[in-house]
C-alpha positions in Angstrom: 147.7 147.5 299.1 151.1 147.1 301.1 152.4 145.8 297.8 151.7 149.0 295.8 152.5 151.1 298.7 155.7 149.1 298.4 156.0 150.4 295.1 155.6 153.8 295.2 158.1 154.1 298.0 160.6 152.5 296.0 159.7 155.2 293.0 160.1 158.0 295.5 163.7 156.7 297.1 164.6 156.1 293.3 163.7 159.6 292.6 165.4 160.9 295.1 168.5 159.1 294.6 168.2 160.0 291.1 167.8 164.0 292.0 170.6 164.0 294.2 173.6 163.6 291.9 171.8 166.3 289.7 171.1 169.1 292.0 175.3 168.6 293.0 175.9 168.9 289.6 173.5 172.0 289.1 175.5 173.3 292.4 178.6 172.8 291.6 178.1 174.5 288.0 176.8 177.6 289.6 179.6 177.9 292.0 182.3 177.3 289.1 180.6 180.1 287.0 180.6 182.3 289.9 183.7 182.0 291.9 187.5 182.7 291.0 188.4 179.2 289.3 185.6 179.3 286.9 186.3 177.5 283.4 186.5 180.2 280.4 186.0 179.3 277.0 188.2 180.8 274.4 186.8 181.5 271.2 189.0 179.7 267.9 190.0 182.3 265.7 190.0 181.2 262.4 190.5 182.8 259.0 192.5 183.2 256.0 196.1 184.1 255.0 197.3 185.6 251.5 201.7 185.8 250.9 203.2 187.0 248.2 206.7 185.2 248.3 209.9 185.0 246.3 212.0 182.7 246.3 216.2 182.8 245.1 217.8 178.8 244.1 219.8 177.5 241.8 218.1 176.1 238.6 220.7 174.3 235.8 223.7 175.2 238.1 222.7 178.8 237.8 221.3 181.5 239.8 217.6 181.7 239.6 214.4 184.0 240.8 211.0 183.0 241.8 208.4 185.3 242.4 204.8 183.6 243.8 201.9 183.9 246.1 200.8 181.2 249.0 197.8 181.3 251.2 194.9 179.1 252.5 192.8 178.5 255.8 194.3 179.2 258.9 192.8 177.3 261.9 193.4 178.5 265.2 196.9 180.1 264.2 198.0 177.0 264.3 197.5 175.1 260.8 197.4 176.2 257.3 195.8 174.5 254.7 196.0 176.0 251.1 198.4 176.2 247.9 201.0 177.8 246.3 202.4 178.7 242.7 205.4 179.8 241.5 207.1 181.4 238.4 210.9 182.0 237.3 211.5 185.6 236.4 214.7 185.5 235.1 216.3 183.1 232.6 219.0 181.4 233.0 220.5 180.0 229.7 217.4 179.5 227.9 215.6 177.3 231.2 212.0 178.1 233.0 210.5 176.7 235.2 207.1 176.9 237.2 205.4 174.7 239.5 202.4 174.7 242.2 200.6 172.9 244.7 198.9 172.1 247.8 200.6 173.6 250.7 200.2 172.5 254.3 201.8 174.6 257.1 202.6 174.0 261.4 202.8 177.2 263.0 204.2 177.8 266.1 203.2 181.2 268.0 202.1 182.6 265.1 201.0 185.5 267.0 203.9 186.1 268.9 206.8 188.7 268.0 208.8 185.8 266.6 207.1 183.3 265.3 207.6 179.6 263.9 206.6 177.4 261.3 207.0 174.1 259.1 205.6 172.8 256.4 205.4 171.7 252.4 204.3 171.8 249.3 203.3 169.0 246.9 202.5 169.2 242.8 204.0 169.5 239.8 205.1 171.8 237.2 206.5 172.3 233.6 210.0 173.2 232.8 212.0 174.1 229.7 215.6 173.3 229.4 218.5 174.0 226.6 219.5 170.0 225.8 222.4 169.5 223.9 221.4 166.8 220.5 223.5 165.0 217.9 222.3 165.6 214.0 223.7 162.8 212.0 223.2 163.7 207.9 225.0 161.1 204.9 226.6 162.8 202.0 224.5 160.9 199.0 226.2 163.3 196.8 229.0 160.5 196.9 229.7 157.9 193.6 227.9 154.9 194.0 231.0 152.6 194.1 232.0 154.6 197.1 230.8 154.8 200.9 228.7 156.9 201.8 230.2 160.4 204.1 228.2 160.3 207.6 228.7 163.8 209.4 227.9 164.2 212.8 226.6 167.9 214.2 225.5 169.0 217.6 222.8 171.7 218.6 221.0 173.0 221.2 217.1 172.6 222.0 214.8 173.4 224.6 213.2 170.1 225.9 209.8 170.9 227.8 209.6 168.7 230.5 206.4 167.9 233.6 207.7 166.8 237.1 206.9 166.2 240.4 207.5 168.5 243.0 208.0 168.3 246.8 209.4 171.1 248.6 209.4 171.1 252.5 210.5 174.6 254.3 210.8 175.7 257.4 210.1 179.9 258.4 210.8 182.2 261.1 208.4 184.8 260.9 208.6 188.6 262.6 205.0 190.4 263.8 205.0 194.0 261.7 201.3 194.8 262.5 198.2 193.0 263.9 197.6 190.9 260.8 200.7 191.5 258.7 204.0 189.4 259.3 207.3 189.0 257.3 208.8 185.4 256.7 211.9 184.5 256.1 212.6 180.7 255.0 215.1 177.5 253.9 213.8 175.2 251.9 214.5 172.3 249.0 212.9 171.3 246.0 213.3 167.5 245.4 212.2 166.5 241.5 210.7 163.7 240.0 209.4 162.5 236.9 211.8 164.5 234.9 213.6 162.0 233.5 217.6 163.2 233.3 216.7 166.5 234.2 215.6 165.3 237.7 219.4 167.2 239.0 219.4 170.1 236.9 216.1 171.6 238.7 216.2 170.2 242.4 218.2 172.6 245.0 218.2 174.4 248.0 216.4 177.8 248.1 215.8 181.1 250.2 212.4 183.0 250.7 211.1 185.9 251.5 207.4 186.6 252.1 205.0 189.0 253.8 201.6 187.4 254.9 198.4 189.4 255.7 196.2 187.2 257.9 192.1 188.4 257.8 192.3 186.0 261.7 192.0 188.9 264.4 195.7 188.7 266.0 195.7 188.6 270.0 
């Protein structure tokens, strides 16, 4: 009997022990939900963005247009992940060019006035570009006891080409309306895969976009 009275003293002081860090928990929750310091919880605003953009660069050492739309997921105003496409508009002896990808974007107080952000994009794409080629004809018009006449003649093609793009930019965007903001951006297009024509499409550009966000702004 004193053994299993033993026992269930042991049980109760366990219990007890047990209850005690509890009920200071319980305590100290109440008072944190009720008193001046209490912890908020700030709901993630997520959603997505949609940006018409156009970029200017330099494509076969001369001027070129780009007009092309960007969006994706937004998390938190603070990444975008999504893609991109882009077309030239103008040509520029004979060369286009167009290319797309997946885009990733950082932005920094992206619901600020003034605003921040870095990111890239990473594909491909498909140009055409005028390439200059030798045509080499023999005269067999020529008697047989004498050589044969080799003329040489140059002309123009357009060479379609795939590459590799990577294009990091960075932005500084301006707050126009709750979910509306205009971007104004550096960036440059490496190229690869193109073969000799890696140079003749790689460059720096400038962008313009205007992005609509479907996020709530704060």
């Amino acid at each position: 009997m004193a053994t299993l009275q033993t026992i269930r003293r042991l049980i109760a002081v366990s219990l007890c022990l047990v209850g005690l860090p509890l009920s200071a928990a319980a305590q100290q929750a109440a008072s944190s939900q009720s008193g001046a310091g209490s912890m908020t919880v700030e709901r993630v605003e997520n959603g997505f963005v949609l940006a018409p953009d156009f970029k200017y660069t330099e494509i076969d050492h001369s001027s070129a247009k780009l007009a092309g739309v960007y969006g994706g997921w937004v998390y938190d105003h603070t990444l975008l992940l999504g893609a991109a496409g882009y077309w030239q508009t103008n040509q520029t002896a004979g060369s286009r060019m167009s290319y797309g990808g997946a885009l990733v974007k950082w932005l920094v107080q992206d619901t600020e006035p003034v605003g921040f952000s870095l990111g890239a994009l990473v594909g491909g794409g498909e140009t055409r570009l005028p390439t200059t080629v030798s045509f080499v004809s023999f005269d067999h018009d020529a008697h047989d006891n004498m050589p044969q006449v080799m003329t040489t003649q140059s002309g123009t093609l357009l060479v379609r080409e795939q590459f590799f793009v990577f294009e990091p930019e960075a932005d500084v965007s301006l707050k126009l309306a709750r979910q509306v903001r205009l971007a104004v951006g550096v960036g440059y297009r490496v190229i690869g895969g193109a073969f000799n024509a890696n140079s003749r499409l790689q460059g720096a550009s400038g962008s313009v976009s205007l992005q609509f966000y479907t996020a709530p702004g704060k």
